[in-house]
N, C-alpha and C positions, 0 to 999 in steps of 0.2 A: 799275223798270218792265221789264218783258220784251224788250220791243221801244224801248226806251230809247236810242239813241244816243249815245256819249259822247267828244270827240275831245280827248285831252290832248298840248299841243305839250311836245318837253323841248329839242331841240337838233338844229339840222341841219335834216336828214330824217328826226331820229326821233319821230315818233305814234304812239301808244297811241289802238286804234281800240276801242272797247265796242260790241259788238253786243249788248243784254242781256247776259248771264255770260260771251258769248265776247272773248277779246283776241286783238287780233294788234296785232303791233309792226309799223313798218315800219324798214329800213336803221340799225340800233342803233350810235352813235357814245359810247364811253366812256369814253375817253381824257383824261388833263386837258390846259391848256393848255399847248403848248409842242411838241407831240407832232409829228412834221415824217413824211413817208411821200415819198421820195426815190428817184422811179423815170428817175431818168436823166437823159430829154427834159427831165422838169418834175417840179417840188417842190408839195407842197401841206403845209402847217403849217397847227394848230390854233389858234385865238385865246380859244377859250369856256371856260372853265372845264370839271367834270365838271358834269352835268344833273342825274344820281341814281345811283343801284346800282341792279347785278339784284335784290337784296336787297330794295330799296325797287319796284322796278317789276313784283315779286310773280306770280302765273303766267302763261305768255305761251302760250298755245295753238298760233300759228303766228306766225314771222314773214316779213314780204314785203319781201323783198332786192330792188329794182331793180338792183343788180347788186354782185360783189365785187371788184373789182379795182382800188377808189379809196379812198384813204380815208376820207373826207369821206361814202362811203356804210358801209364797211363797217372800223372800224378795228380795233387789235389785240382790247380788251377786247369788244370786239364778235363778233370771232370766237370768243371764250373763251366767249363767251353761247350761241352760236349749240349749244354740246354741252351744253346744259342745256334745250333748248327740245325737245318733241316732231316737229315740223316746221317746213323751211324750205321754202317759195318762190319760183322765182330765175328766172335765165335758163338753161336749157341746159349750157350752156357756165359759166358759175358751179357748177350741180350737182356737173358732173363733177370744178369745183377743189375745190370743200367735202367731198364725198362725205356718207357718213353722213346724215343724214334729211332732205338736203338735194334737193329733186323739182325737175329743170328742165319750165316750162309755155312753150309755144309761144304762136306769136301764136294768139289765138281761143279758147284754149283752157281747159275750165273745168274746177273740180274744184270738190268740197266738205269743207269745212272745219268740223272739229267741236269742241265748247269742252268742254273733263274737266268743266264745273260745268252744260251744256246747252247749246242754241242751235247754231244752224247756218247758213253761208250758202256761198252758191257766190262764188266769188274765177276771174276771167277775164285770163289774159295779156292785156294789151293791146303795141302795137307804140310801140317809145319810140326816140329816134336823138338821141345825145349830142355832136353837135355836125353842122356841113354836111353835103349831101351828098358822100359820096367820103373820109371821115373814120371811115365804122364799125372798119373794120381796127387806126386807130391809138385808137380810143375804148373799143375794145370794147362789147361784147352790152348793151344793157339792156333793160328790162321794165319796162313798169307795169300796173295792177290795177285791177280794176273789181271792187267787192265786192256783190253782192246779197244784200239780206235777204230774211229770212222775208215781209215784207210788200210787197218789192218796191222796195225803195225804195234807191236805186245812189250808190255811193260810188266817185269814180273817183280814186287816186293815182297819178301824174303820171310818177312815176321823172324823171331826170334826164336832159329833152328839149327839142327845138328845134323848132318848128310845122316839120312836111315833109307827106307824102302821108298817114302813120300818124295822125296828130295830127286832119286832116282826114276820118279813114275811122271814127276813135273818135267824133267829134262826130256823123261822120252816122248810127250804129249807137245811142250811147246816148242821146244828149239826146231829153228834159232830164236830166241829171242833179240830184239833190238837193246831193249836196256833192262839190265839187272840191278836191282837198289837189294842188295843184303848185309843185313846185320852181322856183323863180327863181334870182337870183344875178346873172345875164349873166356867167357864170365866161371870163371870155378868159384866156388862155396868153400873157405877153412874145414867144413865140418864132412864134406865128398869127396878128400882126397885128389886124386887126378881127375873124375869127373866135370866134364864140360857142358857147359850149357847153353852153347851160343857157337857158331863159324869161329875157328881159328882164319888167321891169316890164309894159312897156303890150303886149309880146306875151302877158303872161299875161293882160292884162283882154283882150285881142280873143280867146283860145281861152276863156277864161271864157262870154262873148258866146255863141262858135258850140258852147259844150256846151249852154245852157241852163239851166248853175250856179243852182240857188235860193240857194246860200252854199258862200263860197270860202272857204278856209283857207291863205294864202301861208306856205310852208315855204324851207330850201337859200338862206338869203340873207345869214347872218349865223356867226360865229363859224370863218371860216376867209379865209386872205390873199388867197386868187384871186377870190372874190367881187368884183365892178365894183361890184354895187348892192345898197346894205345895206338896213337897214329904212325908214330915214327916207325914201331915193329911190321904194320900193317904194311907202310909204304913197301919197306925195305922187302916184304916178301913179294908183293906185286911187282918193283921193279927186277925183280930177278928173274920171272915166268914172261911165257910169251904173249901174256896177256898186258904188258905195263902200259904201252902206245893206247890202249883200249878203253885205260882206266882214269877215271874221271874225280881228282880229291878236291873237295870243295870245303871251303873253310865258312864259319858261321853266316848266314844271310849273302852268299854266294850263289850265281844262278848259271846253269850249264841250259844252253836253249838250243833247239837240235831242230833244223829245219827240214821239212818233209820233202824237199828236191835235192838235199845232199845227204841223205840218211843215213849216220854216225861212221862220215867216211874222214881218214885221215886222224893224226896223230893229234889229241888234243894241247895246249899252251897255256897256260894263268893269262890274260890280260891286265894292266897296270892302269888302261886307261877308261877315265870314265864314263863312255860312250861305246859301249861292245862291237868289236869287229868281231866278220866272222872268218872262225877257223875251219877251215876244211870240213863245214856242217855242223861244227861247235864251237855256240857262241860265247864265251864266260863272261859275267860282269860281277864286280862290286856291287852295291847301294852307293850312291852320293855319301851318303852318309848311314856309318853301321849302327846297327842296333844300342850300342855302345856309348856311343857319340851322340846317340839321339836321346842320352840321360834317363836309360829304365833304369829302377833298379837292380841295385846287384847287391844290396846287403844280405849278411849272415843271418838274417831272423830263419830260427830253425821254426822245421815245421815236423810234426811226426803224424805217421797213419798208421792204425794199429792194422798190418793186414790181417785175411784170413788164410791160415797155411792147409790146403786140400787134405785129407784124409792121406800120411804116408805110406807108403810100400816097405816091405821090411827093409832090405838094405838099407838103401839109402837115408830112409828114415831113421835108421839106427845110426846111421853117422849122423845126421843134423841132428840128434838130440843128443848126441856126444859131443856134438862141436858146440852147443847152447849151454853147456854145462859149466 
């Protein structure tokens, strides 16, 4: 269908968004497990296997980088991708590390996005803050995305953020949104104490609430050590709010496809079978065959990135260099 919707989860933060013929990828993780990205203050290691190949995840029109400076958003095989894709989406300040086809978008700020097989939509910076206030410096830049279709109908991806004022000014600008894709996790640091740097569970069902989410898509919760709260914690918060019927868990190389004449109506269902029916405007299917199955690798060859840790701010700073000690 033209106006077809199609949201495939693989790993992390990475989705594969269909707008009819258009794709865009978000934050591409391709690394297998074992892969560790060791910037000093703090470590962050891989636990997921590989999800798929560029190979397998076939043309990607644009991708939307919440930001590059982590790995967990953007790691080595991932940046190998990044010179194979016609456009990238970032923040700024990512642009200018990437270079080459890589456009930093301001807060507000839209552009349009065109697919080589047709289809077009406008894609909007939105304002994303990756952990407390008084933290950007040691967190660096991020971004999220607001995608609009041809028909109108808004897709908001989340980047890796914490409810502040931005979170608050996105709900009052878009809702209702149709679909929500945000990152959870509650990624705390050993060396920040109680600080958070990612959606908790039940912070994500109250920004759910104040977008006007017709269906959520929780992503950034699984396959990596810093993660507090994995899937199981996740679920169990969404199924207790009155957002559960809404909420859409998709397991690796899983596709939730959302047709434009029943628009994200009814309680969605896992399908078993390998041929998708549809459910009440949500279709889900398998792969014939998973990622898995199809013999990528999944060995432990470690890989390490020495990152760059931004210029810190004194608190916090002062704890990450008490907890690297």
């Amino acid at each position: 269908m033209s106006n077809e919707i199609r949201v495939t989860y693989f790993d992390t933060a990475m989705v594969l968004i269909e707008v009819g013929a258009l794709r865009l990828l978000t934050d591409p993780v391709l690394d297998p497990a074992g892969s560790a990205f060791d910037y000093g203050l703090y470590r962050l290691e891989k636990t997921s296997p590989v999800s798929v190949t560029p190979e397998q995840l076939g043309r990607i029109d644009a991708v939307l980088l919440s930001h590059e400076q982590h790995g967990d958003n953007l790691d080595m095989a991932g940046r190998e991708l990044l010179s194979n894709v016609p456009r990238v989406l970032t923040t700024p300040a990512g642009a200018s590390v990437l270079g080459g086809v890589a456009e930093g978008l301001s807060d507000w700020q839209s552009v349009t996005v065109e697919g080589a097989e047709g289809g077009a939509v406008r894609v909007t910076g939105v304002p994303a803050q990756h952990g407390p206030d008084g933290t950007q410096e040691v967190t660096g830049s991020v971004i999220g995305f607001v995608i609009t279709a041809g028909d109108g109908r808004k897709i908001y991806v989340s980047g890796d953020t914490v409810p502040f004022s931005g979170t608050d000014e996105i709900a009052a600008r878009y809702a209702p949104v149709d679909l929500a894709i945000l990152h959870l996790g509650r990624v705390q640091l050993a060396a920040t104490g109680d600080a958070t740097f990612s959606l908790s569970a039940d912070e994500a069902v109250r920004y759910a609430l104040s977008l006007g989410a017709r269906k959520v898509v929780p992503i950034h919760f699984e396959g990596w050590a810093h993660f507090t709260e994995g899937r199981e914690q996740a679920e169990r918060a969404f199924a207790a709010s009155e957002i559960a019927g809404r909420t859409l868990w998709l397991r690796s190389g899983e596709t939730a496809v959302i047709d434009d004449d029943e628009t994200f109506s009814g309680r969605p269902r896992r399908s078993r079978c390998p041929v998708p029916r549809p459910v009440a405007g949500v279709r889900r299917r398998r792969r014939a065959r998973s990622v898995l199955e199809a013999g990528l690798p999944v060995g432990a060859a470690r890989r390490s990135h020495q990152g760059r840790a931004p210029a810190p701010l004194p608190r916090i700073a002062r704890g990450l260099r008490e907890g690297a000690k």
